[in-house]
N, C-alpha and C positions, 0 to 999 in steps of 0.2 A: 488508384483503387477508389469505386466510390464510396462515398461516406453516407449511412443511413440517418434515417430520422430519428432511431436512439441518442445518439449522440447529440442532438438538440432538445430530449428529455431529462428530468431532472428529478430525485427522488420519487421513481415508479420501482424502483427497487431490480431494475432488469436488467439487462446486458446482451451484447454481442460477442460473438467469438467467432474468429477464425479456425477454424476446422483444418489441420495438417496432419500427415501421417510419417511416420520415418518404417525402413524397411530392415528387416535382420532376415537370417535365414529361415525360411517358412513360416515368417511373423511381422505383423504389421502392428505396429503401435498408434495409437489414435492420440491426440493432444491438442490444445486449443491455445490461443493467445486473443486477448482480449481487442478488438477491431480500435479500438480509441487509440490502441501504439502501436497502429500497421499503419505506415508510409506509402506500402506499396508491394507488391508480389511482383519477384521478376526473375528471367533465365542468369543461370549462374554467369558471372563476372571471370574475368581473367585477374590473379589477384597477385600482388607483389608482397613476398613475405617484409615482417616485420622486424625491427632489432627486439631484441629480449624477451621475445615471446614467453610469458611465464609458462602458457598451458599448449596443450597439442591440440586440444580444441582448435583455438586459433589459427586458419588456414595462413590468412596473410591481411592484406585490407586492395580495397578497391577504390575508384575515384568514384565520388557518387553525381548526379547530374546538380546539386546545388553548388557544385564545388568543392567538396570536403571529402575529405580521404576517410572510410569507411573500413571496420573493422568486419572481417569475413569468420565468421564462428560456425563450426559444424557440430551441431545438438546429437548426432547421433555422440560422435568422441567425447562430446563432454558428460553426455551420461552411459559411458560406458560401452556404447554398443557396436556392433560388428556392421558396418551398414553395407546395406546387397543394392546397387543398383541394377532395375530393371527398364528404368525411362530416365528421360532427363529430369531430373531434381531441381527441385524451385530455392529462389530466395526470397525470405520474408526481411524484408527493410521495415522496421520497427525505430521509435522516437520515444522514448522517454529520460525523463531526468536531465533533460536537452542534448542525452546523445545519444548520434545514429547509427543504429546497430545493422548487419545483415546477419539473419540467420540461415544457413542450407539446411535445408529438410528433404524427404523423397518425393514427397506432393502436397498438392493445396487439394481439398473438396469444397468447402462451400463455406456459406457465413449463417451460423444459428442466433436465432434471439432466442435467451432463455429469461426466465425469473431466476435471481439469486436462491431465492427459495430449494432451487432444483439441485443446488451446487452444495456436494458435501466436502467437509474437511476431509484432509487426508489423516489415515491412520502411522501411529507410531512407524513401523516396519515399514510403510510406502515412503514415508518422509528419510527413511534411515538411507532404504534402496536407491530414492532418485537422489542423495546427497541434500535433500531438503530444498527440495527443485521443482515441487507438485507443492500447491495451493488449494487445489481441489480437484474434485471428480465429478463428473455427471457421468449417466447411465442414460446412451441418446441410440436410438435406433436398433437397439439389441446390440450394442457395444460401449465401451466404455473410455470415456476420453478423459485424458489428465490435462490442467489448467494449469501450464508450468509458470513460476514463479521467475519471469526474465529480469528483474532487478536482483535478486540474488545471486543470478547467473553472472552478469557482467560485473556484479561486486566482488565476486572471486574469480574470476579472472580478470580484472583492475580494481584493488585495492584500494584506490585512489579514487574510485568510483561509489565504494561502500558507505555505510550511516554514520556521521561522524559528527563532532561537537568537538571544537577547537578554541583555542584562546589566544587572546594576545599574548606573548611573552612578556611575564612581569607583571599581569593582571593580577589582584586579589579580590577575591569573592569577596561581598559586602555580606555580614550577617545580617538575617532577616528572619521573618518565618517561615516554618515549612509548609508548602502548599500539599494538595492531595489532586493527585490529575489522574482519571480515569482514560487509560490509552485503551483503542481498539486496532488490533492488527493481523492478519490470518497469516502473516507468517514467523517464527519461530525466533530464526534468527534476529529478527527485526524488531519485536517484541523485547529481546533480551536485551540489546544491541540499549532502543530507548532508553528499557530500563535502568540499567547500570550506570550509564551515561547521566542521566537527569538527575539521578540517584547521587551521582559522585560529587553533583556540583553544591551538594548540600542545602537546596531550596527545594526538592519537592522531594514526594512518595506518589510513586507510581501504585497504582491497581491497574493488571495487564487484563484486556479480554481478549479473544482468538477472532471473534465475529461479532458485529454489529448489533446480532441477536441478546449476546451475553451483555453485552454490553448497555444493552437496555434493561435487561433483566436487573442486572449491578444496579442500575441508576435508578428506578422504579422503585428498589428495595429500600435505596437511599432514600429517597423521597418520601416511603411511606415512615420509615423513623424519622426523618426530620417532622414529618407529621403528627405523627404519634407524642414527639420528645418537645414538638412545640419552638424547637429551634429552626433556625437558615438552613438551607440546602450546603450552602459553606461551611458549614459546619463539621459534615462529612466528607465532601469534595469541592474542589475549586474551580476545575476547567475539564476540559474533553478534548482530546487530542485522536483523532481519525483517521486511519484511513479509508479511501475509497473503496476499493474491489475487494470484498468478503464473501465468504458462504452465508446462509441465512437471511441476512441483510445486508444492504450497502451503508458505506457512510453516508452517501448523500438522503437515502431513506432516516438513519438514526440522527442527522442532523435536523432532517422537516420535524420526526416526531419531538424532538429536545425544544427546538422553537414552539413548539404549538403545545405544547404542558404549560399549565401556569407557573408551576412551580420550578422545574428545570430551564426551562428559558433564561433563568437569570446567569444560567453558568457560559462563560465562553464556549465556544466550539471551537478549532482547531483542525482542517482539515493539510496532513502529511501524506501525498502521496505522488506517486509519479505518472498519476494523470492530470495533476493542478499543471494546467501550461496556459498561455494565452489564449489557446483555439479554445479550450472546456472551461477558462475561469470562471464564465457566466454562468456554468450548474450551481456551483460552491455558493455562488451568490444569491442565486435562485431559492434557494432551504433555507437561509438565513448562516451561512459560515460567519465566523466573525476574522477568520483569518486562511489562508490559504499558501502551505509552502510545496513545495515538491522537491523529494528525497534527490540530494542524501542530508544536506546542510543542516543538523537538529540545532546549531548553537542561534540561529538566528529565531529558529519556530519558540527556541525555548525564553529567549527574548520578548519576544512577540505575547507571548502567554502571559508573562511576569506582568509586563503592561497590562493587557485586556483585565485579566485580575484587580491590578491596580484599581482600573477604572468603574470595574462592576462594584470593587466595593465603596464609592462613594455613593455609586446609585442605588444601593441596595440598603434598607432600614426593616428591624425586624420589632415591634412593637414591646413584646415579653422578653427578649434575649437579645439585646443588644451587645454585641461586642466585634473585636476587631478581625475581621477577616483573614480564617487561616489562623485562629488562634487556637480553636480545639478541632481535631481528628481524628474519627471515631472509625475502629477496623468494622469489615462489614460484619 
């Protein structure tokens, strides 16, 4: 499949998507997946079932042309639906979090560029409906297409695949201070998942945003009290943990605007998501990221943070309110 000129942009705040459709009985559903984790659209595979297949979703898996045996997922079964074949049905081979998925769907249409702007969150009831599988929506052509959430999907159907933060056996947490990390994430689970997790380890407090958007809102607010109060930006928050693909705004947009503030620049960025891979690392760097992981691995990002913190607070001196980074945390 070829790959557009997006994908060598960098907070322009836009995106591509793949256009697919799945078919029920006198209904066509319209849905998108973001072109940065399409490998390739191809006729369906002969596939040899799996052992322990947890979901019925999962057809079977297939050999793929790099050499690697390829799990084969049909989107209509895992969201519930009754699929009508009327033509031959395509597979979308998709790549993130470095593994290679196919998905069968009924057809491909074409590839949109939109602005993130255009892409709205999903509501309660659509999130409850798709089992928390829809990321957002756009309203394209006189139809309406849902932007499915494919890392959630293959999280619950391999477990093993899902958001995690791990420890050595026999580790003990060093006490320290607690930080304040403003996470951005548009999906639900994933959000929750960070927070409890980061939460547990007894070094930080999360403030969750849904979108990029809020997430600037959140940080501006902050900004204007550390303003007003004459203190650090640390003082409120310590770092910023992102993902990429949002409604409203992207991460790689809420990253340029964070580096190009006077005042929030000072905080790390942290860019979590499952388009950091080698081919795209150069966006993350392009904004000024200061680190870049790709889901599901949190124990090493959250690593990663402890340090960059570390290091901002040696470089950081505040004239009238000097003190020790992450020593006061103020709710917003």
């Amino acid at each position: 499949m070829a790959q557009t000129n997006i994908l060598l942009d960098a907070g322009t705040n836009e995106l591509e998507i793949v256009e697919f459709y799945l078919d029920e009985e006198e209904y066509r559903g319209y849905y998108g997946v973001n072109v940065a984790k399409v490998l390739e659209i191809i006729r369906p595979q002969p596939v040899t079932s799996m052992p322990q297949m947890r979901h019925s979703a999962v057809l079977g898996a297939f050999p793929h042309r790099d050499g690697r045996v390829v799990p084969m997922v049909d989107l209509s079964l895992y969201l519930g639906k009754v699929r009508v074949e009327s033509q031959e049905p395509k597979v979308i081979v998709t790549e993130f979090n470095n593994v290679i998925t196919g998905f069968r769907v009924s057809g491909v249409n074409r590839i949109h560029r939109l602005s993130w702007q255009d892409v709205e969150a999903p509501g309660e009831f659509l999130q409850h409906t798709s089992r928390n599988a829809v990321t957002g929506v756009v309203r394209l052509e006189g139809r309406v297409l849902f932007i499915l959430d494919m890392e959630a999907i293959i999280g619950e159907l391999d477990p093993s695949l899902s958001i995690r933060m791990t420890r050595v056996p026999g580790e003990e947490e060093v006490p320290g201070a607690v930080y304040t990390i403003l996470h951005a994430d548009d999906s639900g689970n994933v959000r929750n998942l960070v927070k409890s997790l980061l939460e547990a380890s007894e070094r930080f407090k999360v403030i969750s945003t849904s979108n990029g958007g809020e997430a600037w809102s959140t940080l501006t607010r902050l900004r204007d009290k550390c303003t007003a109060s004459e203190q650090p930006i640390t003082a409120f928050v310590n770092a910023v943990i992102s993902d990429i693909e949002m409604p409203n705004l992207d991460g790689l947009t809420l990253c340029r605007q964070i580096k190009q503030d006077p005042i929030l620049k000072a905080l790390p960025v942290a860019l979590f998501s499952s388009l950091v891979t080698d081919r795209l690392e150069h966006k993350g760097e392009s904004v000024g990221a200061d680190a870049q992981f790709a889901k599901p691995d949190l124990q090493i990002l959250s690593e990663k943070v402890l340090e960059l913190i570390a290091l901002s607070s040696t470089a950081q001196y505040h004239p009238k309110t000097p003190q020790p980074l992450g020593s006061k945390t103020e709710a917003i």
